[in-house]
C-alpha positions in Angstrom: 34.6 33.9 55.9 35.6 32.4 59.5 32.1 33.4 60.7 30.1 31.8 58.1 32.4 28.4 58.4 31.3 28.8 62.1 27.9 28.9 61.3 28.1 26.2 58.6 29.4 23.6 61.2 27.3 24.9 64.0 24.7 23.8 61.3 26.1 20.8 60.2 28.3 19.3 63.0 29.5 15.9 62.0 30.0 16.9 58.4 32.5 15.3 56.6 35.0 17.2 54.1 37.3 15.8 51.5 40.9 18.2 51.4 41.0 19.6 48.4 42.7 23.5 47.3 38.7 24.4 46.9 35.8 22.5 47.9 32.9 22.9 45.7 29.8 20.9 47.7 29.9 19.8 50.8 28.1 16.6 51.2 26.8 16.6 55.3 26.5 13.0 57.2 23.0 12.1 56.4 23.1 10.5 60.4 24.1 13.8 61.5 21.1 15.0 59.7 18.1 12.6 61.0 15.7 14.8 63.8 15.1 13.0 66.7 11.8 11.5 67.3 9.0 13.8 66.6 11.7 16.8 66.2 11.6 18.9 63.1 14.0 19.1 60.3 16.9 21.4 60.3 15.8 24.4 58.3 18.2 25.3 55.1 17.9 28.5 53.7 18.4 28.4 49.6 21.6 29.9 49.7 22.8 28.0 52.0 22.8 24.7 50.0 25.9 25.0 48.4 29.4 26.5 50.3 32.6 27.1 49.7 35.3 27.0 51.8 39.2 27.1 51.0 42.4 25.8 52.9 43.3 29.1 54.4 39.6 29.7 56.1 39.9 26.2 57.3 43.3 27.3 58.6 41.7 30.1 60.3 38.4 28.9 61.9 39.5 27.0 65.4 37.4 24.0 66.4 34.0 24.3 67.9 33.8 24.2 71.4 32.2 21.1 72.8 33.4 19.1 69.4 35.2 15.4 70.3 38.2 14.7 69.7 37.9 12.6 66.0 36.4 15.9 64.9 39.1 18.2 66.2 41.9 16.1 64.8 40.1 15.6 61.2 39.7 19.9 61.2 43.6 19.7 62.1 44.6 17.9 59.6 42.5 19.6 57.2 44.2 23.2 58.2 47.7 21.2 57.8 48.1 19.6 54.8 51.2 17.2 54.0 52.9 19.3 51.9 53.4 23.3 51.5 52.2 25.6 49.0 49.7 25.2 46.3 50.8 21.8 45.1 49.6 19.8 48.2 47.4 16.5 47.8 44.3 16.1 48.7 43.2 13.6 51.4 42.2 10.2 50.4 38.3 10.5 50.6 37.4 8.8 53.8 35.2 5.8 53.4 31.5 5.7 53.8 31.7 8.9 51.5 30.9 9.8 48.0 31.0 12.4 45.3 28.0 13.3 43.4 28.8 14.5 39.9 25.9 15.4 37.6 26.1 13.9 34.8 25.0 16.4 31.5 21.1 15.7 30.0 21.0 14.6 26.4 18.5 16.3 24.5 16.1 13.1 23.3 15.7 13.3 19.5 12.5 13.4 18.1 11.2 10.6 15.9 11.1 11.3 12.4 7.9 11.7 11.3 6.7 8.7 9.2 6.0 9.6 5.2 2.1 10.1 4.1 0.8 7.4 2.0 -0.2 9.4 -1.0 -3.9 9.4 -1.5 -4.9 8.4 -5.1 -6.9 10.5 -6.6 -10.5 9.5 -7.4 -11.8 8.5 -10.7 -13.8 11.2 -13.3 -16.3 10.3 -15.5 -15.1 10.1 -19.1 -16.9 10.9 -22.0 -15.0 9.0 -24.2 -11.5 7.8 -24.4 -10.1 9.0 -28.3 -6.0 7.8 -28.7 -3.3 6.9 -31.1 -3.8 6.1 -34.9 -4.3 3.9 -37.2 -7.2 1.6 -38.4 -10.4 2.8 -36.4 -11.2 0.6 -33.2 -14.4 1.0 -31.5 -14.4 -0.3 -27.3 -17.5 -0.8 -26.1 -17.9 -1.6 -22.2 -20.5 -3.2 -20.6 -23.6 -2.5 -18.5 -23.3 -0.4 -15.5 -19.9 0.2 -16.2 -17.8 3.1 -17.8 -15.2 3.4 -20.0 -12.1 3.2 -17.9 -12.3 -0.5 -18.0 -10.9 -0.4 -21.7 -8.0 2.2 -20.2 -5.7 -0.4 -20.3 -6.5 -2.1 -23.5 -6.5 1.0 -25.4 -3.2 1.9 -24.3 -1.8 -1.0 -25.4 -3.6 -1.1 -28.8 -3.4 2.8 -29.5 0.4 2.3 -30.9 -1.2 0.6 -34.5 -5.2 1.9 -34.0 -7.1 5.4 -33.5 -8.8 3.9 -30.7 -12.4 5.5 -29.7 -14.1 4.0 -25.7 -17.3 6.2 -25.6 -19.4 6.1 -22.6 -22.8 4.3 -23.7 -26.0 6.8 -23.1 -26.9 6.8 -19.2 -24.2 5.2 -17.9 -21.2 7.2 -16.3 -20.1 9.7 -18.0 -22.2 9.7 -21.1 -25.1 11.5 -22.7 -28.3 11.7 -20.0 -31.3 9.6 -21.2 -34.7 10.1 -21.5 -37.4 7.0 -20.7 -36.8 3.2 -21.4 -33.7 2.3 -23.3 -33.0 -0.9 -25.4 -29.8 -2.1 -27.4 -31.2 -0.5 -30.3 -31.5 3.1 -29.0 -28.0 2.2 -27.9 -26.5 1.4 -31.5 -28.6 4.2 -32.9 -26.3 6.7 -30.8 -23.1 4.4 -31.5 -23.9 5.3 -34.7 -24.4 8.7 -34.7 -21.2 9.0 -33.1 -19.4 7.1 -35.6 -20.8 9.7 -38.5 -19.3 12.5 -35.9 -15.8 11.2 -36.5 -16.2 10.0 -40.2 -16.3 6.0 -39.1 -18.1 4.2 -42.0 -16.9 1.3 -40.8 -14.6 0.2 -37.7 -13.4 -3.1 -35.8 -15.8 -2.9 -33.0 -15.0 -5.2 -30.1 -17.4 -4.8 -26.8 -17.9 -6.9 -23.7 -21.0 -7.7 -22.4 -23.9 -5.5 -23.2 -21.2 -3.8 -25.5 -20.8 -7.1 -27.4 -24.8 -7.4 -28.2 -24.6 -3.5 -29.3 -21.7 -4.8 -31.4 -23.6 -7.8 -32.9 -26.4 -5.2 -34.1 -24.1 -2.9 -35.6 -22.4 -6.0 -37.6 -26.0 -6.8 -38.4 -26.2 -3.1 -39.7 -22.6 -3.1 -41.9 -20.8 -0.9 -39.4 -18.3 -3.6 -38.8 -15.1 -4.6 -40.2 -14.5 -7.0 -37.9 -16.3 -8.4 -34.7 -15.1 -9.5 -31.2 -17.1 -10.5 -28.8 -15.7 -10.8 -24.8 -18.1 -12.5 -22.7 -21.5 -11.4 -25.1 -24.8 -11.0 -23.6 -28.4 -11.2 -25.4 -27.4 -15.1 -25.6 -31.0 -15.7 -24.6 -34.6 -15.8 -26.7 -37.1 -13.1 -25.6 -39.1 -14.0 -24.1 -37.8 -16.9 -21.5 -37.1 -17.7 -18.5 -33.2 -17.1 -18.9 -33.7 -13.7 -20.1 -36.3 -13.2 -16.6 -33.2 -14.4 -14.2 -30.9 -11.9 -16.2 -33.6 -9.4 -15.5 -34.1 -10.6 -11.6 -30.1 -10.2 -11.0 -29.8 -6.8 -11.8 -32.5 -5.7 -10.4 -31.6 -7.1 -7.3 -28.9 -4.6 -7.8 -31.0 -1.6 -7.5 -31.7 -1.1 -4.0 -28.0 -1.9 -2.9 -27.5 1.3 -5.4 -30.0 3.3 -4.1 -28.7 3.1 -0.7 -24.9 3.8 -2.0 -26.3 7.1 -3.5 -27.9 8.4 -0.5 -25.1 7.1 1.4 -22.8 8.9 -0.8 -20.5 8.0 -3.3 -17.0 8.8 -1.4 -18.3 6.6 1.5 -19.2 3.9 -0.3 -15.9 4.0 -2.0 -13.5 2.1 0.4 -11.5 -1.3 0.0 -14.3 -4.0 1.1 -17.2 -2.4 -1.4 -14.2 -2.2 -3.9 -13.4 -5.7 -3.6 -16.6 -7.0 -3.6 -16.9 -5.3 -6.9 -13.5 -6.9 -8.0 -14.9 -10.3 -7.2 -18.1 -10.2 -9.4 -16.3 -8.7 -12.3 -13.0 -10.7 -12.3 -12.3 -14.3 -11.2 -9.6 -12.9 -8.9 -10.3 -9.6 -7.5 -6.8 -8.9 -6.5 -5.4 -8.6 -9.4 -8.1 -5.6 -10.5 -6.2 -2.5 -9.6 -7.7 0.0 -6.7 -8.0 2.4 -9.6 -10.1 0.0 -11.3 -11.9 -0.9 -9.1 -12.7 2.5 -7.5 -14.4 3.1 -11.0 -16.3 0.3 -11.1 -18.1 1.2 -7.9 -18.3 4.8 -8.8 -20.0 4.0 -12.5 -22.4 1.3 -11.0 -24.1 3.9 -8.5 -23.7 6.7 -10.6 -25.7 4.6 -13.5 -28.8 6.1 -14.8 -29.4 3.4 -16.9 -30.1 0.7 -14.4 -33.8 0.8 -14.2 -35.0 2.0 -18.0 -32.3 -0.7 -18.9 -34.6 -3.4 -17.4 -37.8 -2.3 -18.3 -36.5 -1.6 -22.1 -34.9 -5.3 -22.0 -38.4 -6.8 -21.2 -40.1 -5.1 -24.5 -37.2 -5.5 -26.8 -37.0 -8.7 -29.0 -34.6 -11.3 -29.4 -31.1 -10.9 -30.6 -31.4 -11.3 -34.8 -30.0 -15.1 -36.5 -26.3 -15.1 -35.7 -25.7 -17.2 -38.7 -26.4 -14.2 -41.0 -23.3 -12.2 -40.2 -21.2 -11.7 -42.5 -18.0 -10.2 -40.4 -15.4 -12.1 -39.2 -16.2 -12.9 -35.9 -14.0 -14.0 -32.5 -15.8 -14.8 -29.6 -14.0 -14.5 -26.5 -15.8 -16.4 -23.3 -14.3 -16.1 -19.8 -13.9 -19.3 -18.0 -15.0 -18.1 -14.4 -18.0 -15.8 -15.4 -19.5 -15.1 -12.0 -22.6 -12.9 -14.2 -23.4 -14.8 -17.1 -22.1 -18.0 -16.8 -21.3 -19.6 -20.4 -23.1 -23.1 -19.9 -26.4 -20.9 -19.6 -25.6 -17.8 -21.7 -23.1 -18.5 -23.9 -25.2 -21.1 -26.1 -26.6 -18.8 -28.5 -23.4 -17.5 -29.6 -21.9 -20.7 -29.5 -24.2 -22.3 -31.4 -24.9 -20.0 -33.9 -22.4 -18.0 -34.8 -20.8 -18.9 -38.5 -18.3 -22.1 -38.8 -15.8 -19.6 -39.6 -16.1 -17.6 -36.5 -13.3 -18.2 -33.8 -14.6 -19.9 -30.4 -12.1 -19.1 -27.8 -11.8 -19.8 -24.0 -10.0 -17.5 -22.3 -8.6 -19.3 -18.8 -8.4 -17.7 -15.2 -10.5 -14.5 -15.9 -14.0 -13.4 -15.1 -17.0 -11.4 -16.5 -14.6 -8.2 -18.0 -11.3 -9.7 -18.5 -9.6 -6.5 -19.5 -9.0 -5.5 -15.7 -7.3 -8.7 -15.1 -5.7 -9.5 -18.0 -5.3 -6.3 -20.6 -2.3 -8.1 -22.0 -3.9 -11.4 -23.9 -7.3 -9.4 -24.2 -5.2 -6.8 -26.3 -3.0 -9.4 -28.0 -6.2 -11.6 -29.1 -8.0 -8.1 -30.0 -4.7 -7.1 -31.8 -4.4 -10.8 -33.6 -8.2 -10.7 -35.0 -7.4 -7.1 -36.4 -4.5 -7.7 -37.9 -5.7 -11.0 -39.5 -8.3 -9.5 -41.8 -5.9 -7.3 -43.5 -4.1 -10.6 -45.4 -7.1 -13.0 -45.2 -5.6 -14.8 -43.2 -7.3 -16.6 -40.1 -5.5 -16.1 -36.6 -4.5 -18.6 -34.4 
């Protein structure tokens, strides 16, 4: 041990060393160690980095020859200590010194990872939405649309009615067509549906095109009662109102062209979806995404579009409105963004018996059963439930 202390402080010869019964690192004077100009570094070997030297071999190892006399006296006093035994004190440290202690690493923790939005799923085409029981209510929905905009309705209305939403022929969902279609085609295959599921007669309520399919099948005696949500075929054939009904949709069709070739899923994302929310409501945040999602899906999915048009130009005006028999509620929206009521709406206004209810229906747009399913329901309900006693709702 005395030979390797000799080496150490031939190595290191103005190292400093703080007294204690073991010394675990020896920190060397950091003067001692600078090279002089242009002279190399002192080489360390690896296991040389760290010593340990105790009391006794201090005792032991007799100072270096050459060393001054501060250095002498400080390796005296170090092989001396104050007291005897194992119990002695260690030196004050001597100033200019200090003790590196490493401190212990603390593992980082890693960030929790953030929850996944769930991903809604994507609308299906539906067939035909058939639920609850009670007196039969037929929901017809309008052109280029689907079924799922009466979801919400018929929920609510299926606790006192067996409520049946088909999806009209060519549209979403519904029964592939063959060559130009009109609204009488259309109520021919209402029809035949109805006589599937034993329907002499029904309340038939239908917005939009659904409500000028509903007007022919009052004309026809399918119809217990009538209501009409935002009608169209307000408009003689032919005229110039029914050619800028005809222009407006078709301006529609090469927007949809595009969307199919650019694909459905793509064209499914929140700007096309509110753009599709602001032409069908009068505020478009208050359409669910759901609703909305389906909206788009039916409109580009609609084989109807074009054989619509050209079937529209042929067939003739909508019959006298007078003539009907059925009790009759017609339900305008106040902000129709597609068939305003000061152009479309006079027909039905007009026309329609004295006994026929003539109702406003305030803050919604073109199909107000995506913004408001609650006072469409309850005003659906209240003209149902009115022609049981006779009695006129109000």
């Amino acid at each position: 041990m005395s030979s390797d202390t000799g080496s150490f402080r031939r190595t290191f010869p103005r190292a400093t060393f703080v007294r204690r019964r073991r010394i675990d690192a020896v920190v060397p004077d950091t003067a001692a160690l600078a090279p002089a100009a242009g002279g190399p570094l002192p080489a360390l070997a690896a296991a040389d980095t760290t010593a340990t030297i105790t009391a006794s071999d201090a005792a032991t190892t007799p100072p270096e020859p050459g060393a001054t006399g501060a250095e002498a006296d400080a390796a005296q006093r170090f092989a001396a200590p104050s007291g005897s035994g194992t119990d002695a004190e260690p030196l004050t440290r001597p100033s200019g010194t200090r003790r590196v202690t490493a401190l212990p690493v603390r593992p980082v923790p890693e960030p929790a990872p953030k929850p996944k939005r769930p991903i809604p799923a994507r609308p299906q085409p539906i067939a035909a939405i058939n639920i609850g029981s009670g007196d039969p209510l037929l929901l017809l929905h309008g052109f280029l649309l689907s079924p799922h905009c009466w979801e919400q309705v018929a929920a609510r209305m299926a606790a006192r009615c067996e409520v049946f939403a088909p999806a009209l022929p060519g549209h979403w969902g519904g029964k592939p067509i063959d060559g130009p279609l009109d609204v009488r085609k259309l109520a021919d295959e209402i029809e035949r549906m109805l006589d599937e599921k034993g329907w002499r007669t029904c309340h038939i309520a239908g917005n939009s095109l659904g409500g000028w399919i509903g007007a022919e099948l009052a004309r026809r005696g399918r119809a217990r009662t009538l209501t009409l949500i935002a009608p169209a075929g307000g408009w003689a054939s032919p005229s110039l109102t029914q050619f800028r009904v005809g222009l407006k949709f078709l301006a529609l069709v090469p927007f949809a062209e595009a969307g199919k070739r650019i694909g459905v899923r793509q064209m499914d994302n929140p700007v096309i979806r509110r753009l599709a929310g602001y032409a069908l409501a009068k505020n478009a945040g208050r359409v669910g995404s759901r609703d909305a999602s389906a909206a788009v899906h039916a409109v580009l999915q609609c084989a109807a579009m074009v054989p619509m048009l050209l079937g529209g130009i042929r067939h003739p005006a909508l019959p006298e409105l007078s003539t009907l028999t059925t009790p009759v509620r017609l339900l305008l929206a106040e902000y129709d963004r597609v068939i305003p009521n000061r152009v479309y709406a006079r027909r039905y206004l007009n026309e329609l018996p004295d006994s026929a209810d003539r109702i406003l229906v305030n803050g919604v747009g073109h199909v107000p059963m995506l913004e408001a399913p609650d006072r469409i329901a309850t005003l659906i309900a209240e003209h149902v439930y009115a022609s049981r006693s006779r009695l006129k709702a109000l």
